[in-house]
C-alpha positions in Angstrom: 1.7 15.4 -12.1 -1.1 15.1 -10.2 -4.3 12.6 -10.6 -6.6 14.5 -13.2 -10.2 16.0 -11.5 -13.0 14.1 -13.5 -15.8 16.8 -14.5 -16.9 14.7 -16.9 -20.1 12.8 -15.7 -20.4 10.7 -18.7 -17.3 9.1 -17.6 -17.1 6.4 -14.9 -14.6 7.6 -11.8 -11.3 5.8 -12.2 -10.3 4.1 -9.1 -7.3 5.2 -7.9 -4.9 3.2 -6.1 -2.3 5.2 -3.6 0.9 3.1 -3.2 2.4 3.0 0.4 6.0 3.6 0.0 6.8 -0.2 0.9 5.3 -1.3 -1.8 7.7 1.6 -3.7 10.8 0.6 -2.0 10.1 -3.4 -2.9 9.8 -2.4 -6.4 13.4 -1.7 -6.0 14.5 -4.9 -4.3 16.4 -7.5 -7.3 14.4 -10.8 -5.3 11.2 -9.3 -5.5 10.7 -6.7 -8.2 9.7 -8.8 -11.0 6.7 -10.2 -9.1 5.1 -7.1 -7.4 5.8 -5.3 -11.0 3.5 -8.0 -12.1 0.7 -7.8 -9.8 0.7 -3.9 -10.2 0.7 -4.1 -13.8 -2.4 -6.6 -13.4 -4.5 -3.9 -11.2 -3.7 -1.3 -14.1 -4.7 -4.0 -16.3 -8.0 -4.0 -14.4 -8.6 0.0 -14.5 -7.0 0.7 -11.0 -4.8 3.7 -11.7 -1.9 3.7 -9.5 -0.5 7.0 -7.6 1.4 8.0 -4.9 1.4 10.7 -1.9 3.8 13.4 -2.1 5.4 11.8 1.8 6.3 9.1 -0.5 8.9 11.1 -2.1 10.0 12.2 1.1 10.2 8.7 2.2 11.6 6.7 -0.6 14.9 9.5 -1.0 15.8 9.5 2.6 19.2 8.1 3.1 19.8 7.4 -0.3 23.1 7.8 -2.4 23.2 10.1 -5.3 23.0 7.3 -8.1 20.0 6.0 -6.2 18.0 9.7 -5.9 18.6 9.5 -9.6 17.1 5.9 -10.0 14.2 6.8 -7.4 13.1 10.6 -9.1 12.4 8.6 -12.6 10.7 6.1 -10.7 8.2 8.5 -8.8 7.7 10.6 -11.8 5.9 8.1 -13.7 3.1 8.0 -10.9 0.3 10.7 -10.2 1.0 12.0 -7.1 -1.6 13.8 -4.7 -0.5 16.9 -2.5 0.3 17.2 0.8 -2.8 20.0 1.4 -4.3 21.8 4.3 -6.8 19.6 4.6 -4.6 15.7 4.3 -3.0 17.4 7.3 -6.3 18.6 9.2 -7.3 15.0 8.3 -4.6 13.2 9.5 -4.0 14.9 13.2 -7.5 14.0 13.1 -7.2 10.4 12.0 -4.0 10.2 15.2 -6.6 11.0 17.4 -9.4 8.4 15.9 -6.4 5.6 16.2 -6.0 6.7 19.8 -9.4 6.4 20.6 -9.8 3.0 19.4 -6.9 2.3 21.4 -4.1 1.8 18.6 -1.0 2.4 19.9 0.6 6.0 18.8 3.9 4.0 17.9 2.5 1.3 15.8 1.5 3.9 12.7 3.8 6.9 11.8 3.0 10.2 10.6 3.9 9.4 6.8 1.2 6.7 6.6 -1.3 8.3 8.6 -0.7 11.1 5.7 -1.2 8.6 3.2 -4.0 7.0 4.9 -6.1 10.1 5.2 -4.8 11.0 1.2 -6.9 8.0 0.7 -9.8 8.9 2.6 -10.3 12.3 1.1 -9.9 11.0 -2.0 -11.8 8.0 -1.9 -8.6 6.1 -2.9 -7.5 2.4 -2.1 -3.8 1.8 -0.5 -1.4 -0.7 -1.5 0.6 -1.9 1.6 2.6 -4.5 2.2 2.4 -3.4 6.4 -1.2 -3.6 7.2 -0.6 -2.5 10.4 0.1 1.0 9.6 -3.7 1.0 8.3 -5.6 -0.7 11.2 -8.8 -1.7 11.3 -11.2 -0.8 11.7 -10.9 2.2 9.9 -9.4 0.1 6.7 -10.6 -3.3 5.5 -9.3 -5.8 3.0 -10.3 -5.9 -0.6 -8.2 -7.8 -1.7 -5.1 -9.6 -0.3 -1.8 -11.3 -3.0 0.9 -13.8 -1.9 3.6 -12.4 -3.8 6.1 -15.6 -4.0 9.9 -14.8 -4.6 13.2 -16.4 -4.2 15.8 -14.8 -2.1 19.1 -16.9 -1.5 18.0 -20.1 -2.6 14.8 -20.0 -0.8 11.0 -19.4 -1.4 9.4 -15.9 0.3 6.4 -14.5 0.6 5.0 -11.1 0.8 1.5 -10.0 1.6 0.4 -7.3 -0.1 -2.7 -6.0 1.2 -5.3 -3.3 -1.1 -7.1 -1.4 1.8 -10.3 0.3 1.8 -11.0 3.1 3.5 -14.0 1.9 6.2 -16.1 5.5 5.5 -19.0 4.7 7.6 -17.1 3.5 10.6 -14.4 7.1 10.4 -17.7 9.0 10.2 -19.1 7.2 13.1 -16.1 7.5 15.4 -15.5 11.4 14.3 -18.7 12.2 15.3 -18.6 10.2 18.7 -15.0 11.5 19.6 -14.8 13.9 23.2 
């Protein structure tokens, strides 16, 4: 299923809101589930529409048990989920090379997240993360960051869960100045 093409310009855009797969994988953690289930229920709540990148499937079945593939299909089929295409690949080797320019280090953000970071881009998409590294600025900016409090073994956690922005005036800008 993936997110629906609007050709209807009566219609304002929906906003669509790609899920890094930690923010997948949490959702499947006993201490914490109930609260990030609430906060993602309040961004549908406010017209967000929430997807996921086909990596994430990848992702989010690696090393997992049969019982758990079973749990985690069901769970990734009730999302939207946009395509791993030519072009999210062109866009992401050229992304690596934008992080390497602005001198991020080529450890500190994987090859699944820069997929899902340039998924965003092309689509003009949001990210949910709970690992804002793997977004960096300044090529993503904060719209909005949630303290997601939960108790784990008698204690209080927290979880920062960060909705990114893709900065599209500062990728242009560096694209254009790259060697």
């Amino acid at each position: 299923m993936n997110p629906p093409q609007n050709n209807d310009l009566t219609q304002i855009p929906v906003q669509y809101i790609i899920l890094d797969t930690n923010i997948l994988q949490y959702t499947g953690n006993k201490d914490i589930a109930v609260a990030l289930i609430t906060f993602l229920s309040e961004l549908v709540q406010r017209g967000f529409k929430l997807a996921i990148s086909d990596i994430s499937i990848y992702e989010s079945l690696c090393g997992t048990t049969i019982s758990q593939e079973i749990e985690i299909i069901e769970t990734l089929k009730l999302f939207p989920n946009y395509q791993i295409t030519n072009d999210v690949l062109i866009a992401s080797s050229r992304l690596s090379t934008l992080y390497k320019n602005e001198g991020v280090p080529i450890s500190q953000v994987e090859i699944p997240d820069k997929i899902i970071a340039s998924t965003a881009i092309l689509n003009n998409s949001l990210v949910l993360t709970a690992n804002v590294n793997d977004f960096p600025r300044p090529f993503f900016a904060e719209a909005e960051i949630r303290h997601v409090l939960f108790r784990k073994n008698s204690k209080d956690h927290l979880l920062s869960v960060m909705l990114l922005r893709p900065d599209l005036a500062v990728i242009l800008d560096r694209f254009s100045k790259r060697p």
